[in-house]
C-alpha positions as CSV (number, residue, x, y, z in Angstrom):
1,X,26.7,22.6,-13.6
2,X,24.0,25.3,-14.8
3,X,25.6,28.6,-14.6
4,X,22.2,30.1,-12.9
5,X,22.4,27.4,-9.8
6,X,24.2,29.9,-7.9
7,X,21.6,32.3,-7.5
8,X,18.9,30.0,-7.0
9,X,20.6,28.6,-4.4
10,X,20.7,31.8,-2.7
11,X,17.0,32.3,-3.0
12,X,17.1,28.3,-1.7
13,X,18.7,29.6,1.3
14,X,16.0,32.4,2.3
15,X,12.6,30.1,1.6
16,X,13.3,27.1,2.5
17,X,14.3,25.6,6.1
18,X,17.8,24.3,6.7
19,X,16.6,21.2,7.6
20,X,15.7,20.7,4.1
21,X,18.5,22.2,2.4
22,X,21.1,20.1,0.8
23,X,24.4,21.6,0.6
24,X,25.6,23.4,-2.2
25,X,28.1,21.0,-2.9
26,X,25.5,18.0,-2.9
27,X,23.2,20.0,-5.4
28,X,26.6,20.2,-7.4
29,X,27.1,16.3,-7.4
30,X,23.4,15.6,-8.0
31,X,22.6,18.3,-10.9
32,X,25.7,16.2,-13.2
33,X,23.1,12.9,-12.6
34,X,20.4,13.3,-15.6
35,X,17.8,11.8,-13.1
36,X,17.9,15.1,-11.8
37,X,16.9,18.0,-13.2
38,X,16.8,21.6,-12.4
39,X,13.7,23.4,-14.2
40,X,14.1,27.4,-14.7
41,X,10.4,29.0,-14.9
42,X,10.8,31.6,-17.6
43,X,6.9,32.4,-18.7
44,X,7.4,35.3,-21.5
45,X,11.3,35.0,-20.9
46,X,11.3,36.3,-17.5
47,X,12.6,34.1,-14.9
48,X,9.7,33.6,-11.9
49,X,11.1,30.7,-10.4
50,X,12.4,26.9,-10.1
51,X,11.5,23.5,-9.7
52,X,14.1,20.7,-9.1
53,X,12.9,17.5,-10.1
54,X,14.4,13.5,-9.4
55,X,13.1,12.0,-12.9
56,X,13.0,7.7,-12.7
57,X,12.5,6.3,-16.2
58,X,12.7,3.0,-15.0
59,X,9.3,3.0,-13.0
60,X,7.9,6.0,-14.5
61,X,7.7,8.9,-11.9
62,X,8.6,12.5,-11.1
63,X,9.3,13.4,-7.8
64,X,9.2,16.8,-7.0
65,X,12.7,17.8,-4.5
66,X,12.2,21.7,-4.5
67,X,9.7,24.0,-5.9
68,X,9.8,28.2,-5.3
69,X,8.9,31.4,-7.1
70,X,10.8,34.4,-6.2
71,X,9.3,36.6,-3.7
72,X,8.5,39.3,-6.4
73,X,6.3,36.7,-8.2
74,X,4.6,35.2,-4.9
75,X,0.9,35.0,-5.1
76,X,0.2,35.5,-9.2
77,X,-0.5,31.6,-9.7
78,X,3.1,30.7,-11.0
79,X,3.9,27.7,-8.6
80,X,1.3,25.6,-10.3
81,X,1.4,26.8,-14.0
82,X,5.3,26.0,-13.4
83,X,4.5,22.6,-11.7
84,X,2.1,21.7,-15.0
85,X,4.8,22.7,-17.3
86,X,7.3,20.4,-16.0
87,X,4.9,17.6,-15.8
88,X,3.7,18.5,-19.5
89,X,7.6,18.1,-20.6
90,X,7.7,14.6,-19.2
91,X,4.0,13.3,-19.9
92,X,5.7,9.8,-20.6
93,X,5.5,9.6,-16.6
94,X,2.7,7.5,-14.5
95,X,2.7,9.3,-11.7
96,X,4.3,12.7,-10.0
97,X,5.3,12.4,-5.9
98,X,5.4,15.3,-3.7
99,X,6.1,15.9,-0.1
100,X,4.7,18.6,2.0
101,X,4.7,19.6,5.9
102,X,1.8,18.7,8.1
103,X,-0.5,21.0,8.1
104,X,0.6,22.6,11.8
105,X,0.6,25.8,10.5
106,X,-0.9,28.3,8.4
107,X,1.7,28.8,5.8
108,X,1.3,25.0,5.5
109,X,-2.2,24.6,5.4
110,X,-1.9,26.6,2.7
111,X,0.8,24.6,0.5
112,X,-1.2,21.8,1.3
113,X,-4.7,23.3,-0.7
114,X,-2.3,24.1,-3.0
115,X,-1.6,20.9,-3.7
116,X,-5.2,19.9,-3.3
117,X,-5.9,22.5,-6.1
118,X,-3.8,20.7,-8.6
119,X,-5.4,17.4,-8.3
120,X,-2.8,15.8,-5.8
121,X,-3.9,12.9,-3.5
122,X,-2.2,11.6,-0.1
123,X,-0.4,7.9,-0.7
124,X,-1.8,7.2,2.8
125,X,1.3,6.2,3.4
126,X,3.6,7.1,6.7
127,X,6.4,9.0,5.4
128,X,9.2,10.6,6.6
129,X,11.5,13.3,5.2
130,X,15.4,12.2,5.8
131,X,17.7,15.1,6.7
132,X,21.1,15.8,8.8
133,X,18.9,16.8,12.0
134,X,16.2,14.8,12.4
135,X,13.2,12.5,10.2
136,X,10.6,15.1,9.4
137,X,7.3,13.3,9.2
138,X,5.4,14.7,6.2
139,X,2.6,14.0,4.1
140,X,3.3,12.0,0.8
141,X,0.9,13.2,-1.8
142,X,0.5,11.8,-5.6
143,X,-0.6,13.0,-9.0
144,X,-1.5,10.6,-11.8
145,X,0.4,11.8,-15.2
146,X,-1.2,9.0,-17.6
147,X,-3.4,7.7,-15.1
148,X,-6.2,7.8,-13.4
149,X,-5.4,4.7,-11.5
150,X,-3.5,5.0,-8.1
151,X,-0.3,4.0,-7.1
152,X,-0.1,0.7,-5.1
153,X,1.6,1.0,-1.7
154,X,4.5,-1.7,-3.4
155,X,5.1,0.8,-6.2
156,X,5.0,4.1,-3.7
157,X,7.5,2.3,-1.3
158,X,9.7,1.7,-4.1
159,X,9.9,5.1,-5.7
160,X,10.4,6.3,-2.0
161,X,13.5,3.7,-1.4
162,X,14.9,4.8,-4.9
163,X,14.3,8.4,-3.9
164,X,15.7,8.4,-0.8
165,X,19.2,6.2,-2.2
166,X,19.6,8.7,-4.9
167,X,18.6,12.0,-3.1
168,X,19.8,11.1,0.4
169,X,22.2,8.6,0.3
170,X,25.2,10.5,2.5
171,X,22.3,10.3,5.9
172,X,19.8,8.0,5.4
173,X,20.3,4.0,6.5
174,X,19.2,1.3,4.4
């Protein structure tokens, strides 16, 4: 277990919704799995923020599970520069997955040009977040790594049934 998950977990708990929290002790089991990886953002050895990625050799893909800067490095451009540097790290990788609220809001209408802004694409496909509440219906988007190609809707169900079995195995029915 990374010595520093403690306090990001703590900054997990004030910007992201409980409904997509995992618990503390499901982080635990799923940060000793090296398919899943927790990224510390340290431009110029200061630490700005996180990413915590699910990494699938197999098939080639990145799927983003949690992304945030800390609140004193909101708004300087980090989020994507720290996005890019993950996905530089693992340029063997086809294709990156993200998922991100409907844009119902304007805090998410603005993750979603965010998104936009790095290149990302919606899969098109209808997609729902699995959590102990309820299914969240969100928007699956995609970024081609070494690819300029799409992902076809057999690949992007895959990835999504191997997510989902790794990430959210303890709620979600098969």
């Amino acid at each position: 277990m990374k010595l520093n998950f403690k306090k990001i977990y703590k900054d997990m708990l004030t910007q992201f919704p409980k409904e997509e929290l995992k618990t503390f002790k499901e982080f635990e089991q799923l940060l000793a799995s090296p398919e899943y990886e927790l990224f510390i953002f340290k431009p110029e050895d200061v630490s700005v923020g996180y990413s915590i990625w699910y990494k699938d050799d197999e098939m080639g893909f990145l799927w983003l599970d949690y992304i945030a800067i800390f609140k004193e490095f909101h708004s300087k451009g980090y989020g994507s520069i720290c996005i890019k540097e993950f996905i530089k790290q693992n340029s063997d990788k086809k294709y990156c997955f993200f998922e991100i609220e409907k844009p119902t809001n304007e805090q998410a209408v603005r993750r979603q040009k965010f998104y936009e802004k790095l290149g990302c694409k919606n899969t098109g496909i209808k997609y729902f977040f699995p959590n102990k509440y309820k299914k969240l219906e969100m928007d699956l988007l995609y970024l081609g790594v070494n690819t300029d190609i799409p992902p076809d809707k057999n690949y992007i169900n895959k990835a999504i049934s191997k997510v989902h079995k790794s990430l959210h195995n303890s709620i979600w029915e098969y």
